[in-house]
C-alpha positions in Angstrom: 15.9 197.2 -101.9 15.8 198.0 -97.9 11.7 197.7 -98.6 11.6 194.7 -99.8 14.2 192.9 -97.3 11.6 194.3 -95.0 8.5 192.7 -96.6 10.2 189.1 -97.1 11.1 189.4 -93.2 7.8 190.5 -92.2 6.3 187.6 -94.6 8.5 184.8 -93.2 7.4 185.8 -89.6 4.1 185.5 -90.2 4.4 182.0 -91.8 6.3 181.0 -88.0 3.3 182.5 -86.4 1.0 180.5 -87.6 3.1 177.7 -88.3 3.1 177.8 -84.0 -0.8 178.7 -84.5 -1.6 175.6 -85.7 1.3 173.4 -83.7 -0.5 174.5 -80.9 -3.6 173.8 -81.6 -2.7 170.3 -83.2 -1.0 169.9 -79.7 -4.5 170.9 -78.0 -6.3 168.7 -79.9 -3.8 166.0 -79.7 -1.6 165.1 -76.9 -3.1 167.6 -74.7 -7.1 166.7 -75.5 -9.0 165.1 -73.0 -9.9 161.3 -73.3 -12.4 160.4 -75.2 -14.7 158.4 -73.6 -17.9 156.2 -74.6 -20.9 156.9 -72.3 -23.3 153.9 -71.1 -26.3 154.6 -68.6 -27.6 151.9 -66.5 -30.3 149.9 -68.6 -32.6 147.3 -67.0 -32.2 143.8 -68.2 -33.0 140.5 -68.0 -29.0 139.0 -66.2 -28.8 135.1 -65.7 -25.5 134.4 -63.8 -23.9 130.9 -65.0 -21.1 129.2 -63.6 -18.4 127.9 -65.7 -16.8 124.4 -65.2 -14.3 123.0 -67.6 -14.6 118.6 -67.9 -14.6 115.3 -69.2 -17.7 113.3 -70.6 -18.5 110.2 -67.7 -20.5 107.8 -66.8 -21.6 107.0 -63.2 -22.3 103.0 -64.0 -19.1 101.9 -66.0 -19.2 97.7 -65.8 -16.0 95.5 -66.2 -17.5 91.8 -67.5 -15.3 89.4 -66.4 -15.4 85.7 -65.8 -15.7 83.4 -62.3 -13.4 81.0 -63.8 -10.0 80.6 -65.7 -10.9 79.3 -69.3 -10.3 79.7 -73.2 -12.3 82.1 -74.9 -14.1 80.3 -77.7 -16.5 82.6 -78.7 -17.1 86.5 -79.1 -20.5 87.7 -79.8 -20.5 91.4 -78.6 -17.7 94.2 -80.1 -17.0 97.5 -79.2 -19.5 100.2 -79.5 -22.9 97.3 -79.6 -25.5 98.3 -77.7 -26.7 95.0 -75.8 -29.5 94.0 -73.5 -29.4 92.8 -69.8 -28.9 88.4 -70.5 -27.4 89.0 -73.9 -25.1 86.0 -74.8 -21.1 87.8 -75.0 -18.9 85.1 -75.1 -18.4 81.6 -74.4 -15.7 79.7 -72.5 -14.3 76.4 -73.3 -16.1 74.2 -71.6 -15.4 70.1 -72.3 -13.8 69.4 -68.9 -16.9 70.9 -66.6 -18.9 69.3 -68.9 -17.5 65.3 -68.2 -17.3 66.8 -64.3 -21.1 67.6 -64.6 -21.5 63.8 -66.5 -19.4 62.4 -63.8 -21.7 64.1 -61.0 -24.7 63.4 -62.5 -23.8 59.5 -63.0 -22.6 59.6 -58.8 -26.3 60.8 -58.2 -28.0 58.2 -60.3 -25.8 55.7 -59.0 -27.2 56.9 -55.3 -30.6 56.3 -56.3 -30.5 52.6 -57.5 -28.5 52.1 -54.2 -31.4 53.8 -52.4 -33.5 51.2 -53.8 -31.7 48.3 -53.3 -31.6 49.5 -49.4 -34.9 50.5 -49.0 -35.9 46.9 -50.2 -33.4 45.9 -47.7 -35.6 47.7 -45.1 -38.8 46.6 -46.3 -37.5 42.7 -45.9 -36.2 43.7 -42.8 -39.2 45.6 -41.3 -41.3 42.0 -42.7 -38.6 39.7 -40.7 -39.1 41.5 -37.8 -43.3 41.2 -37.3 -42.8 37.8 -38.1 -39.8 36.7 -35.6 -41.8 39.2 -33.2 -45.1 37.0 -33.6 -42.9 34.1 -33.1 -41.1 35.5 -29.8 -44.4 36.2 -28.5 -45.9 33.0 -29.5 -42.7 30.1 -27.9 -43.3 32.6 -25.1 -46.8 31.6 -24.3 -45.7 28.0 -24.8 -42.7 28.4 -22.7 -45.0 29.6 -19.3 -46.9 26.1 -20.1 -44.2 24.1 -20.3 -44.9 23.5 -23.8 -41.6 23.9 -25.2 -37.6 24.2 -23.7 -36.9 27.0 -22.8 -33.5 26.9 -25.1 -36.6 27.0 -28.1 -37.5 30.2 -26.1 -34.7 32.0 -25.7 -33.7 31.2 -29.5 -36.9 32.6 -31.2 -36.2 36.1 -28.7 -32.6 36.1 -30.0 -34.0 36.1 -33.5 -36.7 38.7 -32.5 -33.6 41.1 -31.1 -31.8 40.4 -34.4 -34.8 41.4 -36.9 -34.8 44.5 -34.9 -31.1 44.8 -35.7 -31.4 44.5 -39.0 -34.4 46.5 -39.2 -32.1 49.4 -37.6 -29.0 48.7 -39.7 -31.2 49.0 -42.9 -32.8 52.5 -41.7 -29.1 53.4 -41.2 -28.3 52.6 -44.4 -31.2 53.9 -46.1 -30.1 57.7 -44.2 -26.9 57.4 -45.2 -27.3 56.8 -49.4 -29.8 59.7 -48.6 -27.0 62.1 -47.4 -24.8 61.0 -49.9 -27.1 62.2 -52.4 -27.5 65.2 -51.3 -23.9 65.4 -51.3 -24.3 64.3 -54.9 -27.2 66.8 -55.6 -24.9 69.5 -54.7 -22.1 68.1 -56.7 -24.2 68.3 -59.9 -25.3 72.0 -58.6 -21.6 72.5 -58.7 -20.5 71.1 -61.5 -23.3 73.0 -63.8 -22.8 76.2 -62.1 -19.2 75.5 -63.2 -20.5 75.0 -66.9 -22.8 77.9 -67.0 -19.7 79.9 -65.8 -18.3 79.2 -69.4 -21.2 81.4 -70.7 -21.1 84.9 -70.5 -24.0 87.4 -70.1 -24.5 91.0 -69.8 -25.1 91.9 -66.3 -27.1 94.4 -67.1 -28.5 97.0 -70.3 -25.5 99.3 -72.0 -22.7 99.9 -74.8 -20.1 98.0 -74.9 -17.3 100.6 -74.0 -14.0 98.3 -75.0 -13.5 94.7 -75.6 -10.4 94.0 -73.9 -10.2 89.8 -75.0 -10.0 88.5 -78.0 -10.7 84.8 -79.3 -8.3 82.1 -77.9 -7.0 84.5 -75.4 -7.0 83.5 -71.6 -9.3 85.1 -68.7 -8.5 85.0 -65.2 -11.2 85.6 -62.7 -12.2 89.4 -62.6 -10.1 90.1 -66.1 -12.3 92.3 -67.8 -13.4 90.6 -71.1 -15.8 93.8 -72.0 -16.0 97.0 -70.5 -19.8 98.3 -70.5 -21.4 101.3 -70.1 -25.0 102.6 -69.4 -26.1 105.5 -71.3 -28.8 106.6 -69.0 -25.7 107.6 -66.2 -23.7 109.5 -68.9 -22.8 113.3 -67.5 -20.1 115.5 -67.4 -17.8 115.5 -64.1 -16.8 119.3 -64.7 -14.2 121.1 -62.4 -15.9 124.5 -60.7 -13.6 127.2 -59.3 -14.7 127.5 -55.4 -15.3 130.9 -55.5 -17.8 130.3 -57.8 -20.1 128.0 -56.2 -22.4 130.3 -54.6 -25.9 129.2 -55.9 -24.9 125.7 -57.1 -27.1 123.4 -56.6 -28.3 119.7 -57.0 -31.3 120.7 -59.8 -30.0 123.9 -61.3 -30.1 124.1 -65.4 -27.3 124.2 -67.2 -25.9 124.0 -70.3 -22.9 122.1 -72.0 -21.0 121.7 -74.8 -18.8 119.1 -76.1 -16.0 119.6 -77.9 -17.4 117.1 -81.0 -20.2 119.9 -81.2 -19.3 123.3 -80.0 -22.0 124.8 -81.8 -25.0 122.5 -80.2 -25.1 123.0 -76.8 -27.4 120.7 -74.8 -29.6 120.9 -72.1 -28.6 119.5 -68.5 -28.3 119.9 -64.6 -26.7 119.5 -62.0 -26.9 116.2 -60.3 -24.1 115.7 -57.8 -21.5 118.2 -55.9 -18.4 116.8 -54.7 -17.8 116.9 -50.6 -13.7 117.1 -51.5 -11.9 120.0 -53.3 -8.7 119.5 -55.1 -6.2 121.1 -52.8 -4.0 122.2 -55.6 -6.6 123.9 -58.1 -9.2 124.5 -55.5 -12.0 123.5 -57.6 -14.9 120.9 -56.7 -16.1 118.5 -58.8 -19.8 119.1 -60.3 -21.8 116.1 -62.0 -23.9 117.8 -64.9 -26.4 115.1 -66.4 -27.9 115.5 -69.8 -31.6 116.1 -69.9 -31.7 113.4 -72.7 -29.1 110.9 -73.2 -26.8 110.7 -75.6 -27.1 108.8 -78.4 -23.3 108.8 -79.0 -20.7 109.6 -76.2 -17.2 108.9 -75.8 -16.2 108.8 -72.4 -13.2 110.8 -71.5 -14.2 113.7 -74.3 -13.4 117.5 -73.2 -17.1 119.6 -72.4 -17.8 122.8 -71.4 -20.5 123.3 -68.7 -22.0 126.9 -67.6 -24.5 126.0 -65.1 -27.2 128.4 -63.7 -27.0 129.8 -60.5 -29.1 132.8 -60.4 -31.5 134.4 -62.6 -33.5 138.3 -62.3 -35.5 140.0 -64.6 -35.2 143.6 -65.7 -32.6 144.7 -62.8 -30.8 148.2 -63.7 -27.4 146.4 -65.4 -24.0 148.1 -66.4 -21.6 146.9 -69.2 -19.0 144.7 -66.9 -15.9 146.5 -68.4 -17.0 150.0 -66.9 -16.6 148.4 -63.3 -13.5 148.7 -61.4 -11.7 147.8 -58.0 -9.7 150.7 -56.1 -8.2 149.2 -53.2 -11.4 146.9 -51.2 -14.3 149.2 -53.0 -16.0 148.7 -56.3 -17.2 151.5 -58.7 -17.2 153.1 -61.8 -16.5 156.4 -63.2 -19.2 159.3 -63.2 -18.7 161.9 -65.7 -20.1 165.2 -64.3 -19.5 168.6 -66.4 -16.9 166.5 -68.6 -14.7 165.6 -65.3 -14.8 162.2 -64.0 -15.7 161.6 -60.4 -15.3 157.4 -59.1 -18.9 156.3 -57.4 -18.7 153.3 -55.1 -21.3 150.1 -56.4 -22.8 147.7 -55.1 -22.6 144.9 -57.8 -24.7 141.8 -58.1 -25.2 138.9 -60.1 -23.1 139.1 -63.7 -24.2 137.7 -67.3 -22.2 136.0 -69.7 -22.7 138.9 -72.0 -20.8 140.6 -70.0 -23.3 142.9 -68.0 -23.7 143.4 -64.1 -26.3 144.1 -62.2 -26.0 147.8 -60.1 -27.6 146.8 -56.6 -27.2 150.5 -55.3 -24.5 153.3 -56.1 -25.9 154.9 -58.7 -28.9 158.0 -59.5 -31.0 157.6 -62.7 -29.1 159.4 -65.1 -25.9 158.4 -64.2 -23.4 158.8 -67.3 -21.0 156.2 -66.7 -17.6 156.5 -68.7 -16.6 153.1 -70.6 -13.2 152.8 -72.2 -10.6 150.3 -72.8 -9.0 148.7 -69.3 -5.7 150.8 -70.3 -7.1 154.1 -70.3 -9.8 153.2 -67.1 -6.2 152.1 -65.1 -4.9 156.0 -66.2 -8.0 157.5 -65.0 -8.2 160.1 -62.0 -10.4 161.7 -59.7 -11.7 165.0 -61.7 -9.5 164.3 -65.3 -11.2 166.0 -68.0 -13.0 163.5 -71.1 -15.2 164.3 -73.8 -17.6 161.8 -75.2 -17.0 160.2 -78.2 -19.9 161.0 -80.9 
């Protein structure tokens, strides 16, 4: 009986030993195992660095079409969304009262010119009067130094001489004067159609029509926008850039954007303006990107995406970006050297949108740099054991 007591306690001691056998090596290979780590090498790769700017579809020539004069609208011809040519007729303005102010200045002027007639005839008989009462001054003159006549008949045919010449000078007077007031007229019929053809409305230049902001019967003012237009050929993106990522941008770099209508389709641009004013609150500066070929359809005002191009290198030795970090003002990764890790100050360059860096100088050939998630790289330590994931 005392025998086998002694087996079952013997038996139940070995089941704790290597019940704490195995604990411990679960423990081991557990909580107490190194990290595991995923190796990366540096590769060489073709990096293009873009800049990303976040903005609004735009166009540099937006054109409010208004009218010089207060008036009715009478007619519409143009709607939202028509494309229209430079002189295309958009609407029409009521017009009856410039049009009896034209009549009326137009019947002034002709009116002028039968006046001008009459006083040019005026002149004629006048300028005719005066060579004969000339011819007669000279000729009583003659007869006056021989005695021939009184010299009352004398004086009388000068008098009538002076007075021809009078006449001849009131007419030429006259005949100035209807002149003046025809040109007066002249530019009171100028005025008076100029007032009409401000009734019609025209596009001032090639477009869209953005908005129509009248309708039919309504009332325009001078400079109330009747049509809002647009040219295609200025449509870009005004996108916002972070300033401390402008190195590299400028006028002429590529880029690519992405409206929100077509996320999938990115299209071809560049940069064609850079803001000389920062916002002071977001501290970004305000890029114009211009499509390479203008849109066919736009809507002003629509969210885009914009990653322009600011450097570019071809097969530089390159690092996944995750396996980069910052300890205090240096920048490095982590080494793994006979499974410990040791931290190896970088010099980073340009960085990809896939994600990868450049390596300027910090690291050999052969390098096996440790990448993990950002939680475990903040935990890890100069010389901490890892083993590389398989």
């Amino acid at each position: 009986m005392n025998l086998w007591k002694s087996v079952v306690r013997k038996k139940n001691y070995l089941i704790w030993l290597v019940a704490l056998v195995v604990f411990g090596v679960a423990l081991k290979m557990t909580l107490f195992a190194p990290t595991k780590v995923t190796v990366v090498t540096v590769e060489r790769r073709d990096l293009t660095e873009q800049v990303y700017g976040n903005g609004t579809v735009e166009a540099k020539v937006v054109v409010g079409v208004s009218s010089k004069i207060t008036g009715r609208i009478v007619e519409l011809y143009a709607d939202q969304g028509d494309r229209v040519k430079r002189g295309q007729l958009l609407a029409k303005l009521e017009n009856d009262d410039f049009r009896h102010q034209e009549q009326q200045a137009e019947a002034g002027l002709s009116r002028s010119a039968a006046i001008l007639r009459v006083e040019l005839a005026n002149l004629q008989k006048a300028r005719t009067n005066l060579v004969l009462a000339e011819k007669n001054a000279v000729r009583f003159k003659s007869l006056y130094a021989e005695n021939l006549v009184s010299t009352l008949e004398a004086e009388q045919y000068d008098t009538a001489c002076q007075v021809a010449r009078e006449e001849v000078a009131r007419s030429e007077a006259a005949v100035e004067a209807i002149k003046m007031e025809q040109q007066v007229g002249r530019a009171g019929v100028g005025f008076a159609r100029s007032k009409v053809a401000d009734t019609v409305i025209y596009a001032p230049q090639d477009g869209i029509i953005i908005t129509r902001d009248l309708e039919k019967g309504a009332t325009v003012s001078p400079g109330a926008s009747i049509f809002t237009l647009a040219d295609p050929r200025t449509v870009w993106v005004k996108a916002n850039v972070d300033e401390s990522k402008l190195r590299g941008v400028t006028v002429g770099k590529k880029a690519m954007i992405t409206l929100r209508s077509s996320q999938g389709e990115p299209l071809s641009g560049q940069v064609a303006r850079l803001g000389r004013q920062s916002d002071r609150v977001t501290e970004e500066l305000e890029v114009d990107v211009a499509f390479n070929v203008p849109l066919e359809n736009f809507r002003l005002g629509e969210q885009s995406d914009v990653y322009i191009v600011s450097d570019s290198k071809k097969k530089v030795p390159s690092l996944p970006s995750d396996t980069i970090i910052t300890k205090g003002t240096k920048r490095g990764v982590w080494v793994i050297k006979d499974s410990r890790l040791t931290f190896k100050e970088i010099t980073p360059g340009i960085e990809d949108r896939r994600s990868l860096t450049e390596i300027v100088s910090g690291l050999d050939a052969g390098d096996r740099v440790a990448a993990a998630s950002p939680a475990n790289l903040a935990k890890f330590k100069e010389g901490m054991k890892v083993r590389a994931a398989q």
